[in-house]
C-alpha positions, 0 to 999 in steps of 0.5 A: 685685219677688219673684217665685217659681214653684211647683214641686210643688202638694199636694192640700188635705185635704177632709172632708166639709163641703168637697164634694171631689166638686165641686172644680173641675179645676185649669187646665191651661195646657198643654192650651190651649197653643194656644188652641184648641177643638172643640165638638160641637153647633152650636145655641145652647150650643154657638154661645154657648160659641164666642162666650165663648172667641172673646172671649178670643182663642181658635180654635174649630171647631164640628162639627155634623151639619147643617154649619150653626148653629142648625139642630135644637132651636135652629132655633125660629123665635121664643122668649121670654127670661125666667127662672124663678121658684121659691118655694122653691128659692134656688139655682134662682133664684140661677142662672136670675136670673143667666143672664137678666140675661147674656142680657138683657146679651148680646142687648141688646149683639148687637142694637146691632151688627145691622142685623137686629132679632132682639131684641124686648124690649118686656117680658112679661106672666106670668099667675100663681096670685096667692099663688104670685105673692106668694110669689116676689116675697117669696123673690125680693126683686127690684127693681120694674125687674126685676119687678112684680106687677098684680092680674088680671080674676080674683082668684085670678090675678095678671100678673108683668111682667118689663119686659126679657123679650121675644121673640127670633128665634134666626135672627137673633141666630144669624147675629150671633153668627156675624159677631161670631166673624168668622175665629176661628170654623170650622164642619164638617159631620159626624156624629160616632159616638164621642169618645176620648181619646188622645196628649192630645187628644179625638179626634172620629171619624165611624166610622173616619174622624177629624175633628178632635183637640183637648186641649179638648172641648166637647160641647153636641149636646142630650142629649149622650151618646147618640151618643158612646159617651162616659164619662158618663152623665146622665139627660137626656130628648128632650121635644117641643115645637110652635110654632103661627104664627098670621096677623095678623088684625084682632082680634090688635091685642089682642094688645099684648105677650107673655102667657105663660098657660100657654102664650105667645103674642107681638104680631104680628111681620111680620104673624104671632104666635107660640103656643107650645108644647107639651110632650110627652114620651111622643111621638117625631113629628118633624112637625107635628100637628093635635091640638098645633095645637088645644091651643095655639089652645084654651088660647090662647082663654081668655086673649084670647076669639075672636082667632084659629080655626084658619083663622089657621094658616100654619106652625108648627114642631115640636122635640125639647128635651132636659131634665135629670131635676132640670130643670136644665142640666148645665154644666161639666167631666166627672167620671171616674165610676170614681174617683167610685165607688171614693173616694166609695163612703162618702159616704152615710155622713156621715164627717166625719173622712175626708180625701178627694182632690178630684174627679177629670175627664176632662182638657179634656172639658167639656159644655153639655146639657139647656138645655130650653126656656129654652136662649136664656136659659140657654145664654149663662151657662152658656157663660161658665162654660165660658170661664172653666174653660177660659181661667182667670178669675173665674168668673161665679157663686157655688160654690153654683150651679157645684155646682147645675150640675155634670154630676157631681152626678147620680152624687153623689146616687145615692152620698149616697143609697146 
């Protein structure tokens, strides 16, 4: 057997056409010595994150300002998990394609070792504009078992079905993912103010007090900087968003399977249905309000006349999503925007004889934002992308759609275009 040891790595020569700016950082092994990691953030990106590197042996604290997991946006008492489809956009669909068949992968196998029935896959039913229908089904090139297309009532629309979607109950699967981290997983509850960087760790403080220090970081606390006072900045917004619970009465039977018609509506589910959700921007209303319920309940009408009225109304739920100005998560690790902003300050320009240096992060600083509404079908992909950057191993996705989640490629874009 030959072995050798590499006692000095040189930077490769990157032009242009090599995107330096998305090189990934190079392991550090010294910085996971101890194999272990402090994530910010104890919904479901930061719990899918914990779940990724427990599999691979490691310790994790979750800091989370509820003390508990799965409290804030992910508390959402029921979602569906199905991806997002584009006409024209490849690198989307590569992504959201991926991150739902992990998320079918990874519920599927949770619910096999519960005795909790959190995950209903009994398929999905998505009304569409039939030529937008026929045009991702053309661009797609996906398998029957994975989607079909059926001609509606109404000629202009057609229903997309996804036979694996369903719905989910984030409670339950939240628990799960808490007995299948067992003792490598430690929750603390606390508001962290601000994060530094200091004798090679990350330390995570509450005012003047520390809480916790480790070489690795993760944040995954929604919008991510806006309580930090962290190096980054992404443009990531908090959108609202209602649920409306809806009794069992004896017209819902109609309602067989999830429909998803501008807003979703699911079969009853311990004798309620689930309608939802509303999507506001402009309003900052942490309670829930009437006028959202009446929304919900009007659109809901067109697609099945005269099931439910508003005497059908027995809870509902109201949240704030965080979402990324390109409508994209941002996963990955931290860039440092100085060293951005001085070695790529000419990249508007287009030289393609420059050499330029690979991109430069934050050491051990990694983030999972702005999952929106499709975080619990995103967030565990995205996850193992964090695990393998973290742990080593083969990342799960192509090169192109790492640059597509890149937390740096904001910054990029406002260089490119100067």
């Amino acid at each position: 057997m030959i072995t050798a040891e590499l006692t000095e790595r040189h930077a490769p020569e990157l032009y242009y056409r090599d995107r330096p700016w998305y090189a990934l950082p190079v392991l550090d092994k010294a910085a996971g010595a101890d194999n272990r990691v402090c994530i910010l953030g104890g919904g479901i990106a930061g719990l899918s994150a914990a779940y990724a590197l427990v599999q691979r042996g490691w310790q994790v604290e979750i800091i989370d300002r509820q003390g508990a997991l799965c409290r804030e946006t992910s508390s959402n008492p029921s979602v569906i998990v199905y991806p997002r489809l584009s006409a024209g956009n490849a690198r989307d669909n590569e992504f959201y394609i991926s991150a739902y068949c992990h998320a079918l992968y990874e519920l599927n196998r949770l619910q096999q070792g519960s005795d909790e029935r959190f995950w209903l896959d009994d398929g999905l039913m998505h009304y569409l504009d039939a030529d937008r229908a026929q045009k991702i089904i053309s661009a797609c090139d996906l398998n029957s078992d994975f989607i079909s297309v059926h001609q509606s009532d109404e000629e202009s629309q057609a229903i997309v079905e996804y036979a694996g979607a369903g719905v989910l109950l984030p409670a339950g699967l939240c628990r799960s993912l808490r007995v299948a981290c067992g003792d490598r997983l430690t929750v603390t509850r606390a508001s962290i103010s601000h994060i530094a960087y200091r004798d090679g760790q990350w330390w995570c403080n509450d005012g003047e007090q520390n809480i916790s220090r480790a070489a690795v970081l993760i944040v995954a606390s929604g919008g991510g900087e806006s309580e930090l006072h962290a190096p980054w900045t992404f443009p990531i917004e908090r959108v609202r968003g209602q649920i409306t619970v809806l009794r069992e009465n004896r017209h819902s039977s109609r309602v067989s399977k999830t429909v998803n018609r501008q807003v979703h509506i699911t079969p009853a589910i311990e004798g309620r249905h689930y309608l939802g959700a509303s999507y506001n921007r402009d309003c900052n209303e942490p309670g829930l309000r009437e006028e959202d319920d009446r929304y919900l309940l009007g659109v809901i009408e067109s697609a099945f006349p005269g099931c439910f009225s508003e005497e059908d109304i027995i809870d509902g739920w109201a949240g704030f999503r965080h979402v990324a100005r390109d409508r994209v998560p941002v996963a990955g690790a931290v860039h440092d925007e100085d060293f951005f902003r001085k070695q790529y300050a000419d990249i508007r320009n287009g030289n393609t004889r420059k050499v330029y240096p690979p991109a430069r992060h934050y050491p051990g600083l990694y983030v999972s934002l702005a999952h929106g509404s499709r975080g619990f079908t995103t967030a565990f992909l995205s996850a193992e992308i964090l695990a393998a950057m973290i742990a080593g191993g083969p990342l799960p996705v192509s090169r192109e759609v790492m640059d597509y989640l890149n937390p740096s490629r904001f910054l990029v874009h406002q260089l490119q275009r100067g």
